[in-house]
C-alpha positions as CSV (number, residue, x, y, z in Angstrom):
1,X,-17.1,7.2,-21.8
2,X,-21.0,7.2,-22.3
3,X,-23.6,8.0,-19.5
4,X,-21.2,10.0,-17.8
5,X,-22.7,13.7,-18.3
6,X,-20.3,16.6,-20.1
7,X,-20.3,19.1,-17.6
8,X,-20.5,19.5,-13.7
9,X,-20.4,22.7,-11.5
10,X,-19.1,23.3,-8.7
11,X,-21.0,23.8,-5.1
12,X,-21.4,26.8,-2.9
13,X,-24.1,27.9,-0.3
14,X,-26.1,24.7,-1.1
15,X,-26.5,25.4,-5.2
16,X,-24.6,23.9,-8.0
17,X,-22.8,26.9,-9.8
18,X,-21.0,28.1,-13.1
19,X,-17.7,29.7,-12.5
20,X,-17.7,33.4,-12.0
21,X,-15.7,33.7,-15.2
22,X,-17.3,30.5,-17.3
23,X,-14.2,29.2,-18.0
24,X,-13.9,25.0,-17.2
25,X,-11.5,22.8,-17.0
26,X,-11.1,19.3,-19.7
27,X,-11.2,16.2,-17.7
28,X,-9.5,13.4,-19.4
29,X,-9.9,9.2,-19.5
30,X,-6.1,8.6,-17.8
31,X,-6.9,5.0,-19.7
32,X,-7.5,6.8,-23.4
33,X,-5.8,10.1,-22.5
34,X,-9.2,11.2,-24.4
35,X,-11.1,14.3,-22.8
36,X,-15.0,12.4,-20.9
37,X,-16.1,16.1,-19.5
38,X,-15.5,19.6,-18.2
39,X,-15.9,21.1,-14.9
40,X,-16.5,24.4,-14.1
41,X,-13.1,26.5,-13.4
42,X,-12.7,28.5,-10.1
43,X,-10.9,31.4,-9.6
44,X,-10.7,33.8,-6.7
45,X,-13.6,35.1,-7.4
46,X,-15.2,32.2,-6.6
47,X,-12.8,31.1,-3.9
48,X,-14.3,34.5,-2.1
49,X,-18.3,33.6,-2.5
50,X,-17.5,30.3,-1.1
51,X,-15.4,31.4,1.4
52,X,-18.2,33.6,2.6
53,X,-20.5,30.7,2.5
54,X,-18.8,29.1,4.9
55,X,-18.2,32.0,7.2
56,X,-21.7,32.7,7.2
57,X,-22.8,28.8,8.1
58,X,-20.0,28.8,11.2
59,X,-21.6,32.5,12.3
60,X,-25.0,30.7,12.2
61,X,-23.9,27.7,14.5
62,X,-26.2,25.4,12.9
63,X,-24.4,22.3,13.6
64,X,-22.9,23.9,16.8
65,X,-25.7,24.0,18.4
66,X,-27.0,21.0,17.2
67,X,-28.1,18.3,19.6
68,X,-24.5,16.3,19.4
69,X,-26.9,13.1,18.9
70,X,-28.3,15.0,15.7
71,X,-25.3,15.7,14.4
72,X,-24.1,12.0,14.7
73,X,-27.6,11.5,13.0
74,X,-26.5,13.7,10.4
75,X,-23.0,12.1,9.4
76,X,-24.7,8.6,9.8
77,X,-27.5,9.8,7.2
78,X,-24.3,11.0,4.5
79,X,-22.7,7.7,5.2
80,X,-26.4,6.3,4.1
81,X,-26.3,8.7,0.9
82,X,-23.0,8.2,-0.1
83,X,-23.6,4.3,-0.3
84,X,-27.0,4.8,-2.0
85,X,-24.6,6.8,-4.9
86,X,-22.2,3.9,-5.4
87,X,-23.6,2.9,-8.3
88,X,-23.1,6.5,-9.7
89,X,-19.8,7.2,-8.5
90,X,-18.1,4.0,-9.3
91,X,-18.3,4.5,-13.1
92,X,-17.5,7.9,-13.2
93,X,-14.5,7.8,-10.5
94,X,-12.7,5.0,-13.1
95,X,-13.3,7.3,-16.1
96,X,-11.6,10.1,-14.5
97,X,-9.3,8.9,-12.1
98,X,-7.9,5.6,-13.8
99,X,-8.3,3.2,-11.0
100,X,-10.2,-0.1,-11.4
101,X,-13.8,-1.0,-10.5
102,X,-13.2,-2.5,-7.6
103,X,-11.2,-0.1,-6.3
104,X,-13.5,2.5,-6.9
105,X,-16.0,0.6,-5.0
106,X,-13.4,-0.2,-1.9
107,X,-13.5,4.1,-1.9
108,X,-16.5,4.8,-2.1
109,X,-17.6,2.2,1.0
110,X,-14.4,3.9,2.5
111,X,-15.5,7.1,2.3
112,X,-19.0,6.2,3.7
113,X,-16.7,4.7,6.3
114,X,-15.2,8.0,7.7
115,X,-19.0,9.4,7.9
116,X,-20.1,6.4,10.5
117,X,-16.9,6.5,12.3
118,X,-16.8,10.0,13.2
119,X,-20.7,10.0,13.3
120,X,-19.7,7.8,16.6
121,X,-17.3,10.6,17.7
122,X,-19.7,13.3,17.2
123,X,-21.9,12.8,20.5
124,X,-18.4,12.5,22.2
125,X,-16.7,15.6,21.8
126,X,-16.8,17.1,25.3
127,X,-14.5,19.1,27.8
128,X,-13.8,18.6,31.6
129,X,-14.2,20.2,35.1
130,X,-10.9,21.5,36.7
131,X,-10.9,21.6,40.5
132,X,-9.4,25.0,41.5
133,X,-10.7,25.4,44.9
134,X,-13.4,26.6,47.1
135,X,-15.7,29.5,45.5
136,X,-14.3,28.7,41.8
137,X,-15.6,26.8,38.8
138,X,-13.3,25.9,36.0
139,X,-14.1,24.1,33.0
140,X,-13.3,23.5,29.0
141,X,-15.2,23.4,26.1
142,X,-14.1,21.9,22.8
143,X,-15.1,23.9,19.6
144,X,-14.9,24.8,16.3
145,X,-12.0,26.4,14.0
146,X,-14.8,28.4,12.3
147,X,-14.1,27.3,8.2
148,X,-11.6,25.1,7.0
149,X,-9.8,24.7,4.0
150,X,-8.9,21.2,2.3
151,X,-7.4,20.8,-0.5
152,X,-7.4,17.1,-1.8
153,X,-5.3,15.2,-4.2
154,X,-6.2,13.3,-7.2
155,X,-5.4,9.9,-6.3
156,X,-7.8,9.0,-3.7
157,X,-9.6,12.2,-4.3
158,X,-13.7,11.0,-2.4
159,X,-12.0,9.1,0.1
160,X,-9.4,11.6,1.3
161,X,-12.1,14.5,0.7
162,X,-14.5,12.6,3.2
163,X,-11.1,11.7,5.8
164,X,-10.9,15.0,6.7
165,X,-14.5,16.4,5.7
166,X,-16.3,14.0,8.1
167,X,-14.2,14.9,11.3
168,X,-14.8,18.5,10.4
169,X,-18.5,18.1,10.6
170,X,-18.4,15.9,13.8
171,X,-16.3,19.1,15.2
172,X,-19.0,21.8,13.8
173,X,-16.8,23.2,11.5
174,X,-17.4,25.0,8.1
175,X,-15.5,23.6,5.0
176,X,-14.2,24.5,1.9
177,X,-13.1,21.5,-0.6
178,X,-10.4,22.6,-3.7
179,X,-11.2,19.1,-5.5
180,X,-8.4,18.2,-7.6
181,X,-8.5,19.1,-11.9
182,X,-6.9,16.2,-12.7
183,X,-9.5,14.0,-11.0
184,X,-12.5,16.1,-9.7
185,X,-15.9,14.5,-10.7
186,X,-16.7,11.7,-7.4
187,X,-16.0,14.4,-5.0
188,X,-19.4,16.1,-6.3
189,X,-21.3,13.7,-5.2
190,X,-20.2,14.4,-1.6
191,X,-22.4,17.2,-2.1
192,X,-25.5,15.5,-3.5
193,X,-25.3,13.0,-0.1
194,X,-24.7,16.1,2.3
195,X,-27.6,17.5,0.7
196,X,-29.9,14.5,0.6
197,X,-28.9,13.6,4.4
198,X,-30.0,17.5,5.2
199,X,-26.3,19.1,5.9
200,X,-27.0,22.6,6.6
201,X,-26.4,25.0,3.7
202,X,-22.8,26.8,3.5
203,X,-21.0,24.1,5.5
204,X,-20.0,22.1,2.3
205,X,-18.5,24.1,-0.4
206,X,-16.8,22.1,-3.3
207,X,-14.6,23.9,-6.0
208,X,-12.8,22.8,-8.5
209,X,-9.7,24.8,-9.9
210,X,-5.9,24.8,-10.8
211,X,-3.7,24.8,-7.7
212,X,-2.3,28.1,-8.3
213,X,-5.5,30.2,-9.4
214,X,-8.0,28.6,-6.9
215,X,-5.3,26.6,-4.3
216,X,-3.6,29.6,-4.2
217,X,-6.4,31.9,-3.6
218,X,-8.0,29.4,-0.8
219,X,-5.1,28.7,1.0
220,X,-4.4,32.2,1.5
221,X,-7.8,33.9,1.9
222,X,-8.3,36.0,5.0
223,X,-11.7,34.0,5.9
224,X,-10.2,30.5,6.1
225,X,-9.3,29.6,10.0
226,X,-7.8,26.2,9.6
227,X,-5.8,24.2,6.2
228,X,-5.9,20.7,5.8
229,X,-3.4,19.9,2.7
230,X,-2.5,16.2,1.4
231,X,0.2,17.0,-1.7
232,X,3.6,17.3,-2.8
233,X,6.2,19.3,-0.4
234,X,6.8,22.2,-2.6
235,X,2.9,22.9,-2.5
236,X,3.3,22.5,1.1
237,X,5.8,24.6,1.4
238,X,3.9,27.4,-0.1
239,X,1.2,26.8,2.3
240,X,2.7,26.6,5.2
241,X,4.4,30.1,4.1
242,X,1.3,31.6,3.7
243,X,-0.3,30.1,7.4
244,X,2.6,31.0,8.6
245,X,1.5,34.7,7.9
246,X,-1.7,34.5,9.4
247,X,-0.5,32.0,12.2
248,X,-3.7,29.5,10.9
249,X,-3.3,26.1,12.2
250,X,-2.5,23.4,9.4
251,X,-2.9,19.5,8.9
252,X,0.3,18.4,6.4
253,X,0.5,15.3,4.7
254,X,3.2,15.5,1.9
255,X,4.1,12.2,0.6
256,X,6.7,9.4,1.2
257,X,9.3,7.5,-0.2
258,X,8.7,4.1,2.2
259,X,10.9,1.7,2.9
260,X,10.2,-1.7,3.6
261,X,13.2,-4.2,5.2
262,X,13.1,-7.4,4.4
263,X,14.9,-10.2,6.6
264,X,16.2,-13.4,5.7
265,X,14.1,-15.0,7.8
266,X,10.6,-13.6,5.6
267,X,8.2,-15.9,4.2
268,X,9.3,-14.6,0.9
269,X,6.2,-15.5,-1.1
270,X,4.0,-13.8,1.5
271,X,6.8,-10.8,1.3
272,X,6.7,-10.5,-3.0
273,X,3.2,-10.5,-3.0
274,X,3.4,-7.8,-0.3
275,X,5.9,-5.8,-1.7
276,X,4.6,-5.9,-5.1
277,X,0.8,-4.8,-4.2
278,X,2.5,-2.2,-2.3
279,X,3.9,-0.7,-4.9
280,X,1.6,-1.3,-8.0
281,X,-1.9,-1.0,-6.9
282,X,-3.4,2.4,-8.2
283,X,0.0,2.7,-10.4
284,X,1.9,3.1,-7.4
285,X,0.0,6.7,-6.9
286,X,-0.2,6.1,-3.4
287,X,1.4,8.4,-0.7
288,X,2.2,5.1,1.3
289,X,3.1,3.4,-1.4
290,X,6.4,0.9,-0.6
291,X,8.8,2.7,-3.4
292,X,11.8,1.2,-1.6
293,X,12.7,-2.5,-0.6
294,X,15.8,-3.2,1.3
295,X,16.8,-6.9,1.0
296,X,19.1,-8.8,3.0
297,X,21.9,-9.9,0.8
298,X,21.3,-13.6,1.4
299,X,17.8,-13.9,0.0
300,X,18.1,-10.9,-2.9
301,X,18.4,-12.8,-6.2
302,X,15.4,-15.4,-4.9
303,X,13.0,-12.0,-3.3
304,X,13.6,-10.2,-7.2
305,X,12.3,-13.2,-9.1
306,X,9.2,-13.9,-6.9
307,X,8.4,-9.8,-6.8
308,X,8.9,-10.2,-10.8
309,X,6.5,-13.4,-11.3
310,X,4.1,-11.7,-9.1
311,X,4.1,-8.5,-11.1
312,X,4.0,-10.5,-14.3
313,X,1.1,-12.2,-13.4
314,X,-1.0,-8.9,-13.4
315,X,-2.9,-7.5,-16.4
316,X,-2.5,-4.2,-17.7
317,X,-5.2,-2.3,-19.1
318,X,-8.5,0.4,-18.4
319,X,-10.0,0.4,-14.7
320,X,-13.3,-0.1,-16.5
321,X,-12.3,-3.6,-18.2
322,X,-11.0,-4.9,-14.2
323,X,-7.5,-4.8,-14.7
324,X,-5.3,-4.1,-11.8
325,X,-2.1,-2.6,-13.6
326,X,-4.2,0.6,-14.4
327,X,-2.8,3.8,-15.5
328,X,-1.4,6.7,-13.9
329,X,-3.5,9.9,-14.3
330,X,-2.1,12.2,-17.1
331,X,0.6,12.3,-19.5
332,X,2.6,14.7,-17.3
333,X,3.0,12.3,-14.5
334,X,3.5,9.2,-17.3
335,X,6.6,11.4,-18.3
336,X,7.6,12.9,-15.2
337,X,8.0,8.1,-14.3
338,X,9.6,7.3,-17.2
339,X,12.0,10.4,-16.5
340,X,13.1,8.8,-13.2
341,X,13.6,5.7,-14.6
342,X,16.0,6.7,-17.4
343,X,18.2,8.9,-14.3
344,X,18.0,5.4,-12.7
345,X,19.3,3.8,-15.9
346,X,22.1,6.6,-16.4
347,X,23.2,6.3,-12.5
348,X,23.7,2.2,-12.8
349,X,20.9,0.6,-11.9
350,X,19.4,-2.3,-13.8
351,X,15.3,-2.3,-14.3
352,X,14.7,-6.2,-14.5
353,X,11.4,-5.5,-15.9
354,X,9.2,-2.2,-16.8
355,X,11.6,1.0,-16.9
356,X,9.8,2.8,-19.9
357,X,5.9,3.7,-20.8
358,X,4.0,0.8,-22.4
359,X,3.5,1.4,-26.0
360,X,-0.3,2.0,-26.2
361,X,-3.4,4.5,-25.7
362,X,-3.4,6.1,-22.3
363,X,-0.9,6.7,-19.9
364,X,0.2,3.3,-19.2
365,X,3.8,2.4,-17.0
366,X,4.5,-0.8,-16.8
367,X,5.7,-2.8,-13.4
368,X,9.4,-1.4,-13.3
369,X,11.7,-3.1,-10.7
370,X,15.4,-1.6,-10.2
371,X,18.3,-3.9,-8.9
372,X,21.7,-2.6,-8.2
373,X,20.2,1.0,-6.4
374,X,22.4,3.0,-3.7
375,X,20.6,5.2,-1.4
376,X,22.3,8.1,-3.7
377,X,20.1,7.8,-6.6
378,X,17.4,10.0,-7.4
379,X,15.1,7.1,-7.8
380,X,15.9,5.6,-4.2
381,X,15.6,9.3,-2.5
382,X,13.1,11.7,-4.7
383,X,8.8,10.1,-4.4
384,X,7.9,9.0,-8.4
385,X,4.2,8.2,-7.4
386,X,4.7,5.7,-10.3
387,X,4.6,1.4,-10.2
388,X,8.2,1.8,-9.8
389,X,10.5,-0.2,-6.9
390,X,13.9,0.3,-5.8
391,X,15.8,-3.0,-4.2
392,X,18.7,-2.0,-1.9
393,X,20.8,-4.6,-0.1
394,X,22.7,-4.7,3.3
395,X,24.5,-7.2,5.4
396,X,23.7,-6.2,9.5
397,X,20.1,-4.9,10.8
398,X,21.6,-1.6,11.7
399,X,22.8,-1.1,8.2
400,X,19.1,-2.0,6.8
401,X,18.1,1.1,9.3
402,X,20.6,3.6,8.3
403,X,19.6,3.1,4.3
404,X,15.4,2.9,5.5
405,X,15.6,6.2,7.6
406,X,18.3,8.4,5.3
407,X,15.5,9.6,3.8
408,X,13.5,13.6,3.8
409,X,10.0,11.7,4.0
410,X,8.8,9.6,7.1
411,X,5.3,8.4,6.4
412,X,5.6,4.9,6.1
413,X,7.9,1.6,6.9
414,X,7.7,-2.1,6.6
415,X,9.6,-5.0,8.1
416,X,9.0,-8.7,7.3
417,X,10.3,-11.2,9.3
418,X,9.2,-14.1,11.5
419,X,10.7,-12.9,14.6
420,X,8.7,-10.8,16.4
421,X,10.8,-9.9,18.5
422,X,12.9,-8.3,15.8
423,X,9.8,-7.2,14.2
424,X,9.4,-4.9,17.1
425,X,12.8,-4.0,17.5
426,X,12.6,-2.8,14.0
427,X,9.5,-0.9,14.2
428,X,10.9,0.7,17.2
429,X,13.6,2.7,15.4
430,X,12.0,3.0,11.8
431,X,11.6,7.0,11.5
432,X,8.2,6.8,9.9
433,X,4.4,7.7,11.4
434,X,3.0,4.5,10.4
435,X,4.8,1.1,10.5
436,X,3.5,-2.2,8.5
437,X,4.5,-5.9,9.4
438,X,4.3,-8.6,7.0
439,X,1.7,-6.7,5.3
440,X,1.8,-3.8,3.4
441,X,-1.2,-1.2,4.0
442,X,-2.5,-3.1,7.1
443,X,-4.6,-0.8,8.8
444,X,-8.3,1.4,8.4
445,X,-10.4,4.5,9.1
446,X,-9.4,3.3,12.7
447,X,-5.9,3.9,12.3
448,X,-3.7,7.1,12.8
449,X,-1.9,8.4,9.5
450,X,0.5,10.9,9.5
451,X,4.2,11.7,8.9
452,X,7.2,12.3,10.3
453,X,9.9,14.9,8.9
454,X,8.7,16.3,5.7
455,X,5.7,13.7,5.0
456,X,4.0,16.2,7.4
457,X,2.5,17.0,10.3
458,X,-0.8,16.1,12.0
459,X,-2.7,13.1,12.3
460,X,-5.9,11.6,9.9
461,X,-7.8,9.0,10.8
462,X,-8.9,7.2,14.0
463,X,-9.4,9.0,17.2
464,X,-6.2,11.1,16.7
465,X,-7.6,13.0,13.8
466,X,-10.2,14.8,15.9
467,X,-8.1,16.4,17.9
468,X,-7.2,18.6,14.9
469,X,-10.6,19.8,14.3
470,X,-11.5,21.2,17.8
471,X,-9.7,23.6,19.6
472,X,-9.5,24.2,23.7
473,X,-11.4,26.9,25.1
474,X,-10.5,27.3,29.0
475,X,-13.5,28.8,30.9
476,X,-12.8,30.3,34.7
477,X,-15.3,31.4,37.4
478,X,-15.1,32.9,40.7
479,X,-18.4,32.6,42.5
């Protein structure tokens, strides 16, 4: 795509840098599957010298001891920088990422978002006095991990690099960023707002390399006192082996494969609409995405057609032209989609539209919807990150809970229903960190994300996320 430049380095100790070695990595158009850039490609060595960098800017305490107004200052001024980019990063985030313009402008205001809101909590962050008699003085302070790690995925990649950048900031913390290969190129401009706003050098550091050269090398490193991961549970796994090791204190979000339930009492327009946003915006490349609808029996055949119509009357085509039914980001994940829909096939269940790639340039999947699933098949139980829905059926409430919650993941559920009383009831016993009613992805930087069972651990967003980015340090005085 023209005016977007050929090659971009990465950041470390306040300077944009080749790659020790001076290999890159190709960065494709997901919509053309034709190569727009190269990036350069860090390794270890270059996991160390920003890993240093970052030490270094924690040992200095620059935004420790910063005025805690100043700071707030500080994060304010990137949120002021990152919106002065849009124009920039919009263009360049569709090339390599596949999503649409607007979309890329709903993240890039997000992400200037998470800067202002924390920038609130900055000033904020504050211990308390225990009473523990006459002729003592107790008290706690709330500080830094020192330099954390964050590896970011590629779907949402400025938006989730800023969710858990900006509250490390407010807490004085160091970071490291591993931007994803697939999708690296808006996550550089974090650094040109940092910079521009007057972030103190070494406490951004942005690389960009394959997860097992440079994830692997970060993730492990002996200089690193805190991980913040958003990926896949295997590459958690790993992780969480290797904290495990050096007992370093982790933020885990890995995924879902949510469940919305669907009574027969639903205003079923307001439900398709719903349901089929939920699971086709961004290609269905969404942690939260709603993968799996559970459908009373009574309103099934009526709920399939209106998801169906809905779903038709998208377009399909590049982020850059406005479409909405955009691709998914590289022909390994277009395979790795249409591979889960031929198991569903084989195991019985009938795609009533979609189920196989759209013939055409890029890595286009159309709107699949699967009828006839059981909470057996690999396409109701394993997370595609594709535009591709499962439709269950059950009878009684309890049933529709049993099929929702027989599930690994637990980040996110749905209920729609008039009845709020059943709503809540619902809610109430859905085994999931975050809960949508008659709306699916209701919620903001305000809100608490996380997961239950192996969609993680840890909270981001809204007040919650602070808490783990400071830790407790318990100071006692006899007099």
């Amino acid at each position: 795509m023209s005016g977007i430049r050929s090659y971009w380095q990465n950041y470390i100790d306040g300077r944009w840098v080749d790659s020790a070695s001076g290999r890159r990595i190709p960065i494709e158009d997901p919509a053309s599957g034709q190569q727009i850039a190269e990036i350069a490609r860090a390794e270890a060595a270059d996991v160390d010298v920003a890993v240093e960098a970052a030490r270094r800017a924690a040992a200095g305490r620059a935004l420790y001891d910063m005025k805690p107004e100043k700071r707030c200052q500080l994060l304010l001024a990137i949120a002021r920088e990152v919106r002065a980019l849009a124009d920039e990063i919009v263009p360049v985030m569709t090339a390599d990422n596949g999503k649409n313009l607007e979309f890329s402008r709903d993240e890039v205001e997000g992400t200037a978002r998470y800067f202002e809101y924390y920038a609130g909590m900055a000033d904020k962050i504050h211990g308390r006095l225990i009473p523990l008699g006459d002729g003592f003085v107790d008290y706690t302070q709330l500080v830094p991990f020192g330099v954390s790690a964050q590896v970011v995925p590629w779907n949402f990649p400025l938006e989730l690099a800023a969710r858990s950048l900006a509250p490390a900031l407010a807490g004085a913390n160091a970071v490291v960023i591993k931007s994803p290969e697939l999708s690296p190129l808006a996550i550089c401009y974090l650094a040109t707002a940092a910079e521009r706003a007057g972030l103190p050098k070494g406490y951004l550091n942005i690389i960009c390399g394959y997860g097992n050269e440079a994830g692997e090398a970060l993730t492990g490193h002996s200089g690193i006192d805190h991980i913040v991961f958003t990926g896949s549970v295997a590459t958690g796994r790993r992780i969480l082996h290797k904290a495990a090791d050096r007992v370093v204190p982790c933020v885990m979000e890995m995924g879902g494969k949510s469940a919305g339930i669907v009574y027969p009492d639903a205003d079923l327009e307001a439900t398709a609409k719903s349901a089929a946003i939920g699971i086709l915006a961004h290609a269905g490349q969404v942690c939260s995405a709603g993968s799996r609808l559970i459908v009373h029996e009574s309103i099934h055949d009526e709920l399939v057609e209106r998801i169906v119509a809905v779903a038709r009357g998208f377009t399909m085509g590049p982020g850059s032209e406005g479409h909405f039914l955009t691709p998914v980001i590289s022909r390994a994940q277009l395979e790795k989609v249409e591979g889960y829909c031929r198991s569903g096939i084989q195991a019985g269940a009938k795609p009533v539209i979609g189920g196989k790639r759209a013939e055409r340039a890029g890595y286009f999947m159309p709107p699949t919807v699967f009828t006839g699933v059981t909470p057996d098949m690999l396409i109701s139980r394993e997370e595609i990150f594709g535009p591709v829905l499962s439709i269950l059926t059950f009878k009684e409430p309890e049933q529709s809970l049993a099929i929702a919650n027989d599930s690994d993941y637990g980040l996110a559920a749905g209920v729609y229903t008039r009845d709020l009383k059943r709503a809540h009831w619902t809610a109430d016993r859905l085994e999931a960190g975050t809960v949508f009613i008659n709306q699916w992805f209701v919620g903001g930087n305000e809100v608490p994300f996380g997961g239950f069972k192996r969609s993680g651990f840890g909270r981001e967003k809204g007040v919650e996320a602070l808490a783990n980015y400071v830790q407790t340090r318990n100071i006692g005085i006899r007099l």
